[in-house]
MILUMNU-913719 format. One record per atom (N, C-alpha, C): residue number from 1; residue in one letter; atom name; x, y, z. Coordinates in pm, whole numbers, plus 32768, in hexadecimal, padded with zeros to 4 digits. Example, Ala and Ser with C-alpha at 12.3 -4.5 7.8 and 13.67 -1.06 7.14 Angstrom:
BEGIN
num / residu / atome / xx / yy / zz
1 / A / N / 8527 / 7DC7 / 830C $
1 / A / CA / 84CE / 7E3E / 830C $
1 / A / C / 8528 / 7EB6 / 830C $
2 / S / N / 8505 / 7F1F / 82C4 $
2 / S / CA / 8557 / 7F96 / 82CA $
2 / S / C / 850A / 8003 / 8313 $
This chain:
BEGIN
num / residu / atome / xx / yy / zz
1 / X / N / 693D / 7B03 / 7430 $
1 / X / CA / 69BC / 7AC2 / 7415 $
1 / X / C / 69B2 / 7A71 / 7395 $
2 / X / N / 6A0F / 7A71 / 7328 $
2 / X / CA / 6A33 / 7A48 / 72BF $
2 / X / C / 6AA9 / 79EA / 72C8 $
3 / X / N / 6AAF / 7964 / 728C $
3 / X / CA / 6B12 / 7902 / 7282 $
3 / X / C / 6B48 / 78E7 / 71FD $
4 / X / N / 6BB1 / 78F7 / 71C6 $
4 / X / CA / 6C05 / 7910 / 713B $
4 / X / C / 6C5A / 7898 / 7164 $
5 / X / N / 6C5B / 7870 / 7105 $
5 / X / CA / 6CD8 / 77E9 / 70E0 $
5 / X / C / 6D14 / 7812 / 7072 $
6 / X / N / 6DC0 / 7848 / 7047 $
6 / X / CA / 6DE7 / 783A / 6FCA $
6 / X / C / 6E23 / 77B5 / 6F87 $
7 / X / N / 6E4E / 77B8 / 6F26 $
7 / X / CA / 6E3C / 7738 / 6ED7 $
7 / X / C / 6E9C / 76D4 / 6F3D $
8 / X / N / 6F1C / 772F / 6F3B $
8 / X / CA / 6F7C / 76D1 / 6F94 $
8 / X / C / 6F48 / 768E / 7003 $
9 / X / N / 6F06 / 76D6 / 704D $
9 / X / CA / 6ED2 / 76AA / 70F5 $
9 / X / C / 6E65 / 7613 / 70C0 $
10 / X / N / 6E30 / 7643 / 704E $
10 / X / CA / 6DD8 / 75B5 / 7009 $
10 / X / C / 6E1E / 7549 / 6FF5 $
11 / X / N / 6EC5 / 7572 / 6FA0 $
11 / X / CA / 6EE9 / 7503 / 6F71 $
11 / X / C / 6F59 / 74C3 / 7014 $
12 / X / N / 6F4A / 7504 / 704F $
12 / X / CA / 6F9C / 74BA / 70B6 $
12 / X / C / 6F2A / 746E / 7118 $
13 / X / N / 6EC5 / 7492 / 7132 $
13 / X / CA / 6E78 / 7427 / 7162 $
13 / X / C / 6E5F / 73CB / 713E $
14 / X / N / 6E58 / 73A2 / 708C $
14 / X / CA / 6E55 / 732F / 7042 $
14 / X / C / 6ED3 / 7301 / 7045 $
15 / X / N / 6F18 / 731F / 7094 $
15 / X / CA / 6FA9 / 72CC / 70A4 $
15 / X / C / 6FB6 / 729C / 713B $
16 / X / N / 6F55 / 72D3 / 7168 $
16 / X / CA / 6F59 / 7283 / 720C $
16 / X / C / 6F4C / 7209 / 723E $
17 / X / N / 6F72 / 71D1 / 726C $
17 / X / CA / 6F47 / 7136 / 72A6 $
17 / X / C / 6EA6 / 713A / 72EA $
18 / X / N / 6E80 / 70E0 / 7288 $
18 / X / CA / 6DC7 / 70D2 / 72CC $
18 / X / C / 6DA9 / 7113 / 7369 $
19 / X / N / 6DC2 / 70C6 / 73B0 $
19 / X / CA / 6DD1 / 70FD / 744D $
19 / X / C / 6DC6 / 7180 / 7481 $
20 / X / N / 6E6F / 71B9 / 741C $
20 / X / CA / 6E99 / 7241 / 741C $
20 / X / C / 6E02 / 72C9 / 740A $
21 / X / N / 6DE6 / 7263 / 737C $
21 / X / CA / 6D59 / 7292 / 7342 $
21 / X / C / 6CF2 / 72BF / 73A7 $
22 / X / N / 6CD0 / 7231 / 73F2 $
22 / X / CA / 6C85 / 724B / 744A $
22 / X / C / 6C7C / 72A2 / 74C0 $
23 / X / N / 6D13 / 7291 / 74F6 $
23 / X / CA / 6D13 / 72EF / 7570 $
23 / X / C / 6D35 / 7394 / 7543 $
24 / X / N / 6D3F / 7393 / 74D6 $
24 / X / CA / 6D52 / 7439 / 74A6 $
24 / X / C / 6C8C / 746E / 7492 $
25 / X / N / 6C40 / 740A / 7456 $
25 / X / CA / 6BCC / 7413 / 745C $
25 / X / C / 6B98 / 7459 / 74E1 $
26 / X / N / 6BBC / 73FE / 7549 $
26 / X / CA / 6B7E / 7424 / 75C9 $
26 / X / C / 6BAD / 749A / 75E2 $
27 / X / N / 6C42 / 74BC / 75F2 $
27 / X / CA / 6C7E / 7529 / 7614 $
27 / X / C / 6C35 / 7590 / 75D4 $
28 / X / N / 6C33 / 758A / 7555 $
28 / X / CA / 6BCB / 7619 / 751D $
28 / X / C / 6B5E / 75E7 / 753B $
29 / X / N / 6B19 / 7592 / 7576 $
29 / X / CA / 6A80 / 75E6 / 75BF $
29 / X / C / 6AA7 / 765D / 7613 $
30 / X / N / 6B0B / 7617 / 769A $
30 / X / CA / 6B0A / 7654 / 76EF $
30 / X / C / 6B64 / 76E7 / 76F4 $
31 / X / N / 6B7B / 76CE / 765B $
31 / X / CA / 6BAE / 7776 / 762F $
31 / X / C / 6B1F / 77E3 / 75F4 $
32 / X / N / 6AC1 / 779C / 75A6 $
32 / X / CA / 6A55 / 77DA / 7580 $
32 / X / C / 69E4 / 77D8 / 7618 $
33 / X / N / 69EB / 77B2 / 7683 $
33 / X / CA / 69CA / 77B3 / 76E5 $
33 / X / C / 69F6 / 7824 / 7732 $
34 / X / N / 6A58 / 7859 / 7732 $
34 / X / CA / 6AB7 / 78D1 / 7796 $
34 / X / C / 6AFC / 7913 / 7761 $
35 / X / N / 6AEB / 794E / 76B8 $
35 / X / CA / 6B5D / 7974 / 7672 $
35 / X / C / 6B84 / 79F2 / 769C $
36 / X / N / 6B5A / 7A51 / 7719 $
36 / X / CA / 6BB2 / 7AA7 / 7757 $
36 / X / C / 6C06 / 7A70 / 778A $
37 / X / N / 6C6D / 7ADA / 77C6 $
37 / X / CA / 6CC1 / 7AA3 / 7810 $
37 / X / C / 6CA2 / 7AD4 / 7877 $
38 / X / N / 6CA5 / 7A74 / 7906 $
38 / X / CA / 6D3F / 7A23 / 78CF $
38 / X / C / 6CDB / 79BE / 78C3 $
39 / X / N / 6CFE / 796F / 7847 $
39 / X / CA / 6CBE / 78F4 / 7810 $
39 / X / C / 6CC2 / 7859 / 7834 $
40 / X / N / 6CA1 / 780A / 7833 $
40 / X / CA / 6CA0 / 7793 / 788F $
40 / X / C / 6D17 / 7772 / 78BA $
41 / X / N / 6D23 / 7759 / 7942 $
41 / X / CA / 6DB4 / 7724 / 796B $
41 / X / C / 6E02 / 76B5 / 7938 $
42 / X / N / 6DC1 / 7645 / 7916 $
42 / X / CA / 6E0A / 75EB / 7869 $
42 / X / C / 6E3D / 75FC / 7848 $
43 / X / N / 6E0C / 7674 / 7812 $
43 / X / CA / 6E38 / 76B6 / 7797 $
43 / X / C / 6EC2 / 76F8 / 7770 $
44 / X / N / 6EF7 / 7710 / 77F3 $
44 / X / CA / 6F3B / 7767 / 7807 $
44 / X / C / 6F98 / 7799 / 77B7 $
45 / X / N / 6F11 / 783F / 7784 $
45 / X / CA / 6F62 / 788D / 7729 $
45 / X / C / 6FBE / 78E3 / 7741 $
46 / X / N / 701D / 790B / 7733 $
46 / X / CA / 704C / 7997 / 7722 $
46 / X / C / 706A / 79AF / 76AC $
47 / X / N / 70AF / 7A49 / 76C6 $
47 / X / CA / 70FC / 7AA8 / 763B $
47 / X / C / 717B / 7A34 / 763D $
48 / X / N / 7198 / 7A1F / 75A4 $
48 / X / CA / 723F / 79E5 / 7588 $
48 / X / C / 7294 / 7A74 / 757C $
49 / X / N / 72D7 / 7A21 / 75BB $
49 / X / CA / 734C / 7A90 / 75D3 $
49 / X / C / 7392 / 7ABF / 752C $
50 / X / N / 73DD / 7B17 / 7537 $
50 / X / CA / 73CF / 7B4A / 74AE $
50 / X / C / 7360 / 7B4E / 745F $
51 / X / N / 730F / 7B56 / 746F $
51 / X / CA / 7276 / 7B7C / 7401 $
51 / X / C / 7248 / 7BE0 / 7442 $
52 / X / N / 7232 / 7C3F / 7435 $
52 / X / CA / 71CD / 7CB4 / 7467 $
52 / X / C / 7108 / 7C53 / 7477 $
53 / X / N / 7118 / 7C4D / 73FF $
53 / X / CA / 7082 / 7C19 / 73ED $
53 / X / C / 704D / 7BC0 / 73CC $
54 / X / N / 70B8 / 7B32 / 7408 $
54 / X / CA / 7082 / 7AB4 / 73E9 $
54 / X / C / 7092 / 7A64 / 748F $
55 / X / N / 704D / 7A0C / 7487 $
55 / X / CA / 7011 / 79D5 / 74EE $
55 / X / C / 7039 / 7937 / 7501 $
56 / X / N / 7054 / 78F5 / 757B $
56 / X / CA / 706A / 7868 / 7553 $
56 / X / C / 6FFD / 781A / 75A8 $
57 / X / N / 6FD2 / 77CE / 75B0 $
57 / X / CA / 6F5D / 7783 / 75FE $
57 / X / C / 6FBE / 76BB / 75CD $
58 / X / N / 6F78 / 7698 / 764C $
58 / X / CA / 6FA5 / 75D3 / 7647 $
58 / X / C / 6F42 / 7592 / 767E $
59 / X / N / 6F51 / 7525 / 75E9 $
59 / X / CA / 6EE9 / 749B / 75DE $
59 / X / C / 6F13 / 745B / 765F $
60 / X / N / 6F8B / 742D / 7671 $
60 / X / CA / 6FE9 / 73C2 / 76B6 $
60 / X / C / 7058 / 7401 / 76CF $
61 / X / N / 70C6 / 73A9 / 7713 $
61 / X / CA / 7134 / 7413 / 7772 $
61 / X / C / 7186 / 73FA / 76C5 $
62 / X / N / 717D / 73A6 / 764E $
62 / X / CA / 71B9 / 73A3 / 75F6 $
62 / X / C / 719E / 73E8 / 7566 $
63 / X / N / 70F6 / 7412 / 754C $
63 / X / CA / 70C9 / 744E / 7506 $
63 / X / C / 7065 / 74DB / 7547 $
64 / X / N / 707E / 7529 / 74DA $
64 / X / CA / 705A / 75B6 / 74C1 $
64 / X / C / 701D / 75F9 / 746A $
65 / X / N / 6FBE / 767A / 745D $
65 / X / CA / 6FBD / 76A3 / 7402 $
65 / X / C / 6FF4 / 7742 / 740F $
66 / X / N / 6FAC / 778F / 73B9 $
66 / X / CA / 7008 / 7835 / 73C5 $
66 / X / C / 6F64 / 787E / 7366 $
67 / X / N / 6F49 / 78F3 / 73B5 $
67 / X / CA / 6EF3 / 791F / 734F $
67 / X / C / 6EEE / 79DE / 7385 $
68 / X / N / 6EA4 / 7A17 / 7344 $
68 / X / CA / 6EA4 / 7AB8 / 732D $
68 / X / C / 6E1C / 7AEB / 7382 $
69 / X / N / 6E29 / 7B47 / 7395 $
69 / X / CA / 6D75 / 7B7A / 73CC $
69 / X / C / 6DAC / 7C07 / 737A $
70 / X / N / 6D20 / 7C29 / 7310 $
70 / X / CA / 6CFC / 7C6C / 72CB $
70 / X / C / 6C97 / 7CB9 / 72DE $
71 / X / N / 6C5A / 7D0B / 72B8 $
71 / X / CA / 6BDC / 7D96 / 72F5 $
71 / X / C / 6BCE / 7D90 / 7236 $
72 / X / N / 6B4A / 7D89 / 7259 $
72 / X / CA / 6AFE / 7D75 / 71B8 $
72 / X / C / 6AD1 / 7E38 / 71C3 $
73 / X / N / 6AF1 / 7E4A / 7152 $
73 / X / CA / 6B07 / 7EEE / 7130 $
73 / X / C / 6A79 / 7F33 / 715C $
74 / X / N / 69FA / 7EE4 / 712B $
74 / X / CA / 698C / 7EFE / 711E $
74 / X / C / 6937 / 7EEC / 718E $
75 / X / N / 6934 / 7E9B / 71D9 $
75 / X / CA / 68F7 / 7E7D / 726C $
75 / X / C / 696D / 7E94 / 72D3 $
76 / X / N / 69EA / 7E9D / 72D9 $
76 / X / CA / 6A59 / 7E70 / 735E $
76 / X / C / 6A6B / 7E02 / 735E $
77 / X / N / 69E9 / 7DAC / 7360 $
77 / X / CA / 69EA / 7D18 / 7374 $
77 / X / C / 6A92 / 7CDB / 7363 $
78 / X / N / 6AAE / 7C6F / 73E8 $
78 / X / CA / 6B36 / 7C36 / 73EF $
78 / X / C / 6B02 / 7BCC / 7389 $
79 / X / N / 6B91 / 7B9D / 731E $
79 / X / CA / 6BB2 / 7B40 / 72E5 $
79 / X / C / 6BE0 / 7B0B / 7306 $
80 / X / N / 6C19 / 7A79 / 733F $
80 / X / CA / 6C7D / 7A14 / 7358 $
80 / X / C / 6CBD / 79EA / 72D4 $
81 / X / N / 6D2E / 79EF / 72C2 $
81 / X / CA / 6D67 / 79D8 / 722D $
81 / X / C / 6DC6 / 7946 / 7249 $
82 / X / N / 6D96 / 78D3 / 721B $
82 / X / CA / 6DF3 / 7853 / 7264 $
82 / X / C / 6E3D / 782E / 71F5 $
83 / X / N / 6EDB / 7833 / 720E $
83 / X / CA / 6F28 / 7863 / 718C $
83 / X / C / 6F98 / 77C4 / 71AC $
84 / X / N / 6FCB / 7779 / 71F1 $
84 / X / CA / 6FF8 / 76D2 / 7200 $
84 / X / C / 6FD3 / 769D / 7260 $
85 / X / N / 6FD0 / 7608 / 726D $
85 / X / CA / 6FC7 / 75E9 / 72D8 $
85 / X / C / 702C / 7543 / 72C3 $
86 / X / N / 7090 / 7532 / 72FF $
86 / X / CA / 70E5 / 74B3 / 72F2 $
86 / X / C / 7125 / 74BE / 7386 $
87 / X / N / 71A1 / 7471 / 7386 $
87 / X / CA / 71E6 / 7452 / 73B6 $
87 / X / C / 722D / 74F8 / 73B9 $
88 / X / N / 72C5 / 74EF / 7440 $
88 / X / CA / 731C / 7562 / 7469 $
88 / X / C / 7345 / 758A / 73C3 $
89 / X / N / 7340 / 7550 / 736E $
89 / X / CA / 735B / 757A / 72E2 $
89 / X / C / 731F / 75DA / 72A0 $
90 / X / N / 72B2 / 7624 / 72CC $
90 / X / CA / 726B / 765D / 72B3 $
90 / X / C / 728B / 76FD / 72D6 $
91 / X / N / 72FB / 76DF / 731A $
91 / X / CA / 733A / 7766 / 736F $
91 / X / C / 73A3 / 7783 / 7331 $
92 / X / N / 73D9 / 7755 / 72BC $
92 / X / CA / 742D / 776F / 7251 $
92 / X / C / 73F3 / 77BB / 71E2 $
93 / X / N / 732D / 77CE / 71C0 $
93 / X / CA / 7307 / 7837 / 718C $
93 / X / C / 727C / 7813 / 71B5 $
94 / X / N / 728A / 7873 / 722A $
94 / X / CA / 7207 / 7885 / 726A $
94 / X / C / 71A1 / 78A1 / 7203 $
């Protein structure tokens, strides 16, 4: 398993409230801990509706993030692609 952050998913964590920071920290342990599914109950990911191939997972009942699972061409190997993570605002472009 492979973990990808694009720039956005970077720059929205540097916009999080410290705390936020922290408990998104923990949450991805316990995502790099079980990243099959179905993946930690926390967590609770599903498919977003309208996206074929994006994913939503939650810090808190108020924050979220959204990310991709990718197959690296050369091994299969799954990618996790973690593309925002904020507030329900984030569901305006996943």
């Amino acid at each position: 398993m492979k973990f990808n952050r694009l720039a956005s998913f970077k720059e929205d964590f540097e916009k999080l409230p410290p705390q936020v920071q922290q408990q998104a920290k923990e949450k991805f342990r316990f995502f790099r801990e079980n990243p099959k599914y179905p993946f930690h109950p926390s967590l609770r990911v599903k498919k977003m509706k309208g996206y074929e191939d994006i994913w939503e997972g939650h810090i808190t009942q108020g924050y979220m993030f959204t990310f991709m699972q990718e197959q690296e061409e050369e091994t299969g190997e799954t990618i996790f692609l973690f593309r925002h993570i904020g507030t329900h605002a984030i569901y305006d472009n996943p």
